[in-house]
C-alpha positions as CSV (number, residue, x, y, z in Angstrom):
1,X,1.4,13.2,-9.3
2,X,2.9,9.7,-8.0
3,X,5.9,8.5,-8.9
4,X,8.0,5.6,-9.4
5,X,11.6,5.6,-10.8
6,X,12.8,2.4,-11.9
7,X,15.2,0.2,-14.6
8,X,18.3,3.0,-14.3
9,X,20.7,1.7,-17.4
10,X,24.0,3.4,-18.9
11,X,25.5,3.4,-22.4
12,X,24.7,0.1,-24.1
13,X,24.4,-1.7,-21.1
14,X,20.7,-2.2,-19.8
15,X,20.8,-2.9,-15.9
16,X,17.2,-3.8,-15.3
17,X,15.6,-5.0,-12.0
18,X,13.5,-7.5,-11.4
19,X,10.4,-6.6,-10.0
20,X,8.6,-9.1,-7.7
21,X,4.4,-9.5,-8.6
22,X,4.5,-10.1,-4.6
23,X,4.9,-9.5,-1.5
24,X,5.9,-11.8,1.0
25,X,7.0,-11.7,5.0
26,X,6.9,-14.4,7.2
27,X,9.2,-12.9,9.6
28,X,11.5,-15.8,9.7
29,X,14.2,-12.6,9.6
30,X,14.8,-9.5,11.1
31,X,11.9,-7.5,9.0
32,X,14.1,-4.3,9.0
33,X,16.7,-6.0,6.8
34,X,13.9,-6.2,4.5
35,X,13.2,-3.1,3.9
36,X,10.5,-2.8,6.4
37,X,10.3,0.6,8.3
38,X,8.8,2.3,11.4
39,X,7.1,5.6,11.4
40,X,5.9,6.9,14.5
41,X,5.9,5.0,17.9
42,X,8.6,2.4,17.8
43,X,7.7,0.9,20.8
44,X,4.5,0.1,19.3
45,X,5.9,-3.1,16.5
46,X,8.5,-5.6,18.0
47,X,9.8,-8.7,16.0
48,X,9.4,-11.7,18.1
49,X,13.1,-13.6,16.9
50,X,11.6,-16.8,18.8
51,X,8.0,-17.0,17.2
52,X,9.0,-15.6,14.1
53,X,6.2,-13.2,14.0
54,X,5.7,-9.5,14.3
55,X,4.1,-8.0,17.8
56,X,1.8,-5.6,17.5
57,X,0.5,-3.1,20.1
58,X,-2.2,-0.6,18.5
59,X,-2.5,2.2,20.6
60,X,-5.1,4.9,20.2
61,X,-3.6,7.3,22.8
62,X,-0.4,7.3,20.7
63,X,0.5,9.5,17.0
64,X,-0.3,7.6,14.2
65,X,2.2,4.6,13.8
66,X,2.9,2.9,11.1
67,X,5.2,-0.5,10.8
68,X,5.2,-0.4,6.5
69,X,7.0,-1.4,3.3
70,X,6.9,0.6,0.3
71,X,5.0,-1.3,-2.7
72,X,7.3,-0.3,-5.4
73,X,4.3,0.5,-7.5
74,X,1.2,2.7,-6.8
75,X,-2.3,0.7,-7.4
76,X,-5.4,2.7,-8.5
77,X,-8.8,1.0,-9.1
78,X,-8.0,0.1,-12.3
79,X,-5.9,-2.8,-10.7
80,X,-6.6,-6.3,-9.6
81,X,-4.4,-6.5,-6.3
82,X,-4.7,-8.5,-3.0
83,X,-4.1,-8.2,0.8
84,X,-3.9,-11.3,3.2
85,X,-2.1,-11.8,6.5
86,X,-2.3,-14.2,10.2
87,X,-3.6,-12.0,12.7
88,X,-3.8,-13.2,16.5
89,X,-5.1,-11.0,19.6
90,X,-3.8,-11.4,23.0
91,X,-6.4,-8.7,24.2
92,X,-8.2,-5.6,22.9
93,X,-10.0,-3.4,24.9
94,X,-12.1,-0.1,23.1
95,X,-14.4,2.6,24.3
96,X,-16.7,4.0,22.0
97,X,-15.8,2.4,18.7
98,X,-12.1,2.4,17.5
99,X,-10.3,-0.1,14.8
100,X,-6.9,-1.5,14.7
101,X,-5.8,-1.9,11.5
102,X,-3.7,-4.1,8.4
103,X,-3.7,-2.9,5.0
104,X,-2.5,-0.7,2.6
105,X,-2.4,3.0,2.3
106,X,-1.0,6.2,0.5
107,X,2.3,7.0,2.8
108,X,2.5,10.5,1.7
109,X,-1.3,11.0,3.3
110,X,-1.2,8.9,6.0
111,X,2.0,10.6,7.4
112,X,0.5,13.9,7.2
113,X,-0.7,16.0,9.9
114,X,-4.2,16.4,8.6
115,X,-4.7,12.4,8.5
116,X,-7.1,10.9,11.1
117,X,-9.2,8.2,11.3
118,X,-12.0,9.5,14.1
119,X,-12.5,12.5,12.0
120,X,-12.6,10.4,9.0
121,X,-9.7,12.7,7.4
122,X,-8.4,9.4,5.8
123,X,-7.6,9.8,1.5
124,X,-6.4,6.4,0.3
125,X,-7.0,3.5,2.0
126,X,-7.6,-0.1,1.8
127,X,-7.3,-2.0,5.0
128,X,-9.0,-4.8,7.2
129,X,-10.0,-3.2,10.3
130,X,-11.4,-4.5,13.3
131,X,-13.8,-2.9,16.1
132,X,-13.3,-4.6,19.2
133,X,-16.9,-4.3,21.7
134,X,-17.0,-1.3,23.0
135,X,-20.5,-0.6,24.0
136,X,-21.9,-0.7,20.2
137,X,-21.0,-4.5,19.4
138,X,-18.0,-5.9,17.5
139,X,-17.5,-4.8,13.8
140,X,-14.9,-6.8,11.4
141,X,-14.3,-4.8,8.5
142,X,-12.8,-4.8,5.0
143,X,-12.5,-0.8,4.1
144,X,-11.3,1.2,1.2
145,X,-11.4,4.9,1.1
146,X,-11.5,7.4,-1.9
147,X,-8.8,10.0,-3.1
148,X,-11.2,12.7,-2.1
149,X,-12.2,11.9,1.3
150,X,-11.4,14.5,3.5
151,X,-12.6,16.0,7.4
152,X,-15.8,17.6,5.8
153,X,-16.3,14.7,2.4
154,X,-16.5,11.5,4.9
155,X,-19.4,10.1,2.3
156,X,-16.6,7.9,-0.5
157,X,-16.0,5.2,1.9
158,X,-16.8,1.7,0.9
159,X,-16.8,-1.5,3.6
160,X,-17.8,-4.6,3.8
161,X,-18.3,-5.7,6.9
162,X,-19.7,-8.6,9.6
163,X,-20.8,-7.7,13.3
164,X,-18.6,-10.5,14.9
165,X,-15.7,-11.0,17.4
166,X,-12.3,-12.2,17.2
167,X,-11.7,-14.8,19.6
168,X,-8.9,-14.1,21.6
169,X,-6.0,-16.2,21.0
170,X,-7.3,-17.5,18.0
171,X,-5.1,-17.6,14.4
172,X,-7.1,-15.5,11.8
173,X,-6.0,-15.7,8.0
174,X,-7.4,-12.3,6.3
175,X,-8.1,-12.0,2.4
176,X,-8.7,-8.6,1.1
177,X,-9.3,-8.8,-2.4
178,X,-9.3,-5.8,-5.1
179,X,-10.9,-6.3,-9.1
180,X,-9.9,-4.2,-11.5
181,X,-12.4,-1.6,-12.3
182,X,-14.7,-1.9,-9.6
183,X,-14.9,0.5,-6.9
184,X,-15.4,-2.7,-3.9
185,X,-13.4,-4.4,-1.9
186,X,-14.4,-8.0,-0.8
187,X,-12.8,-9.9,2.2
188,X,-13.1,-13.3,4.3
189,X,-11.7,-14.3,7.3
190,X,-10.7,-18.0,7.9
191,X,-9.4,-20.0,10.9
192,X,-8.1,-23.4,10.4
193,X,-8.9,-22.6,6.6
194,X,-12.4,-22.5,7.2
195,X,-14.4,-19.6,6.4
196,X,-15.8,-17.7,9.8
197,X,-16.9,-14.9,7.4
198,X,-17.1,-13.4,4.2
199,X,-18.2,-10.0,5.7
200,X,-22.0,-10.0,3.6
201,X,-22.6,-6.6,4.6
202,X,-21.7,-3.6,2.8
203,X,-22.0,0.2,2.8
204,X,-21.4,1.0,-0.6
205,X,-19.8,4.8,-0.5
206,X,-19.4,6.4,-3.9
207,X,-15.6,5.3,-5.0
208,X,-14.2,7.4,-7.9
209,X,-10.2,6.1,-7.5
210,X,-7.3,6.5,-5.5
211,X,-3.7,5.8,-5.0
212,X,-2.0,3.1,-3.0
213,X,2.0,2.8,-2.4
214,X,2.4,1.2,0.6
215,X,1.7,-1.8,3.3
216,X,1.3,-1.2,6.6
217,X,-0.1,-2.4,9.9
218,X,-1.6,0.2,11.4
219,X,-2.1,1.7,14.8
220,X,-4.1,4.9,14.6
221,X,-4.2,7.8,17.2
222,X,-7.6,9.3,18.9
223,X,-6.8,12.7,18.6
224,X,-9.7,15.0,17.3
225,X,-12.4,12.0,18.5
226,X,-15.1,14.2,20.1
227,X,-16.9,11.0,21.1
228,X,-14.1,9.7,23.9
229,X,-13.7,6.6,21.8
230,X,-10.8,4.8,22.4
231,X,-8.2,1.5,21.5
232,X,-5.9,-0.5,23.5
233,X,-5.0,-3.9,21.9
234,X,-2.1,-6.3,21.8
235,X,-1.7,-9.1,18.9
236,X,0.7,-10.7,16.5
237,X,0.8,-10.2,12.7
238,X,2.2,-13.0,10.5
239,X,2.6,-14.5,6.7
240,X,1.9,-11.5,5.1
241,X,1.4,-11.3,1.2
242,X,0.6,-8.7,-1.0
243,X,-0.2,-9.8,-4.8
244,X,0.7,-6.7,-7.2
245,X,-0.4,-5.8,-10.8
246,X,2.2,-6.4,-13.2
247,X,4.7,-3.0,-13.2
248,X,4.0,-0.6,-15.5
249,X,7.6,-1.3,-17.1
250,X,8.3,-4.9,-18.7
251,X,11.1,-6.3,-21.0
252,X,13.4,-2.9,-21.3
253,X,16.0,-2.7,-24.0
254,X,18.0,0.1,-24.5
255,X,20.5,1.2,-27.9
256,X,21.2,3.4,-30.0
257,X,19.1,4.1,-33.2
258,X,21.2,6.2,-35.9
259,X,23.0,7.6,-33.3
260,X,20.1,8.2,-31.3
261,X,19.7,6.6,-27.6
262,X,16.1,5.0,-27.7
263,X,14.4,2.7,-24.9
264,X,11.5,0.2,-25.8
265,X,9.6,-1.8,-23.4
266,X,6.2,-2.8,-22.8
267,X,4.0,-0.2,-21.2
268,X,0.6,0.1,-19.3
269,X,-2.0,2.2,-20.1
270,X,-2.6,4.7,-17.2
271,X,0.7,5.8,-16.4
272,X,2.8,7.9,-18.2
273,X,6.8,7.5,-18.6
274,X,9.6,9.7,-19.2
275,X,13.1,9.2,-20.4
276,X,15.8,11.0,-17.7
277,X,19.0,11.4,-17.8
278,X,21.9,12.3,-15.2
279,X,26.3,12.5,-15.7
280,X,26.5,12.3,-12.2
281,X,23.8,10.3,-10.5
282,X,23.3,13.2,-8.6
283,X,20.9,15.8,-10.9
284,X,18.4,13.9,-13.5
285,X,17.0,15.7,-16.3
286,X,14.1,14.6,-18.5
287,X,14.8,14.1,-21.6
288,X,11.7,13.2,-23.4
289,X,8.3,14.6,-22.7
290,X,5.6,12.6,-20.2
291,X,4.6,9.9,-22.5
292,X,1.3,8.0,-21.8
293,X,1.4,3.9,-21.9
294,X,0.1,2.7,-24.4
295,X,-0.3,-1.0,-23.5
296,X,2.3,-2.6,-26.1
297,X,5.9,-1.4,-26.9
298,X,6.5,2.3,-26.5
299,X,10.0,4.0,-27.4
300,X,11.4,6.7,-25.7
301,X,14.9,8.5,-26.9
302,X,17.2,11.2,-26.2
303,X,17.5,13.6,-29.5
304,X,20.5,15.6,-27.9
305,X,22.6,13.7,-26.0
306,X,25.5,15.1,-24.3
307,X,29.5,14.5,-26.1
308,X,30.6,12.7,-22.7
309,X,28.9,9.6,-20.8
310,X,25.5,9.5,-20.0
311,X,23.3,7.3,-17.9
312,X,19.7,6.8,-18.2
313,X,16.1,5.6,-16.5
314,X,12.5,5.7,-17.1
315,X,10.2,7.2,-14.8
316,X,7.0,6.3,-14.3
317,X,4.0,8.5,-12.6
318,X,0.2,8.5,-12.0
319,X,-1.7,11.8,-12.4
């Protein structure tokens, strides 16, 4: 189960935080006081101070290396959510066919041992990928991947796609674009706000659902590729923003009810919440059962609250 914890509040004193719909990096500061993160091969993402943009190496004969931010939220396919980001190559070189990658992912999965993209062990995805020329012709995809999808279930992929290049030194704006309850992904790609493509292909995988919690750009190792294929590229990655579903938590209020300590606030429907409690900030403990949403106001209390001061938050998870 995924979880978020959010809105901590003490006594009668409500300390809610804001929580952006989107977003946004343009790289006009250093990215890591952001909160963005490497995992993996540091070498492989450098923040150009001078062009104020991110450079990108993705590296097929390196681990799996991710330069990400957390979402603060975890998206499923019942959400309308979006992707877009300036991409601009240098070079890219491939043997075989291999992708770089831009997009969000499930970080839990993707930093797992058992994650890889030759062998298609890939759970939780949604990224724009791009095949450079390798011997089988250029490939420009938009690709989302199941919950199930694992080394020996490679059929619950879904992509649109278009089988053409990206110029080299050319600006590229990318727009991945999720629906609520459908189980596609669309995307174009635009220079100079013109459309080169609106990737009119699709393979059209069986997508049941999955879980999404973080954005990253992606460079993705060749290990375990029995066909030799292989990815050398260099590029830049620029005004990225990610538009998220409302959170699951909205307009919190906390006080006490005949002596009770309640919470109200507006919930969604898919999650479920609980009411926690901690002296200490150190140990929580849940103090009401795993509510589910019910898409207006929802109360959780505390029917035994401890003598001395307490302090409490609402947690939020996705089976």
């Amino acid at each position: 189960m995924k979880k978020i914890r959010s809105l901590a509040f003490a006594g009668l004193f409500v300390l809610s935080a804001a929580h952006a719909t989107t977003i946004t990096e343009n790289f006009t500061n250093n990215p890591s006081q952001d909160g963005w993160q490497i995992f993996g091969d540091t070498n492989l993402f450098q923040w150009d101070s001078t062009n104020q943009n991110l450079d990108v190496t993705w590296d097929s004969s390196q681990a799996n290396s991710y330069f990400y931010h957390p979402l603060g939220t975890i998206l499923a396919t019942n959400d309308d959510f979006s992707v877009e980001f300036d991409l601009q190559l240098s070079n890219a070189s491939a043997t075989g066919s291999f992708e770089l990658a831009v997009g969000l992912l499930n970080f839990s999965d993707a930093t797992s041992t058992n994650f890889s993209r030759p062998i298609g062990s890939t759970p939780n995805l949604f990224e724009f990928d791009y095949f450079p020329d390798g011997g089988y012709g250029p490939s420009i995809d938009a690709t989302m991947a199941d919950m199930t999808v694992t080394a020996t279930n490679e059929s619950d992929f879904y992509f649109a796609y278009d089988t053409l290049p990206l110029a080299i030194g050319v600006t590229y704006h990318i727009i991945l674009t999720h629906v609520a309850g459908e189980p596609t992904i669309s995307g174009e790609v635009l220079t100079n706000g013109q459309i080169y493509t609106s990737l009119p292909n699709v393979y059209a995988g069986p997508i049941t659902d999955f879980r999404l919690d973080t954005v990253a750009v992606s460079s993705y190792s060749a290990a375990g590729d029995t066909f030799g294929d292989s990815l050398l590229a260099h590029g830049t990655v620029d005004n990225l923003v990610i538009t998220l579903p409302p959170p699951p938590i909205q307009n919190l209020t906390g006080a006490f009810s005949n002596g009770v300590w309640q919470v109200q606030f507006s919930s969604q429907n898919d999650w479920f919440f609980t009411l926690e409690r901690t002296s200490d900030f150190q140990l929580w403990t849940d103090v009401s059962p795993a509510t589910p949403g019910n898409a207006t106001n929802l109360i959780l209390e505390d029917t035994n609250p401890p003598a001395d001061k307490a302090f409490y938050r609402v947690s939020a998870s996705r089976p």
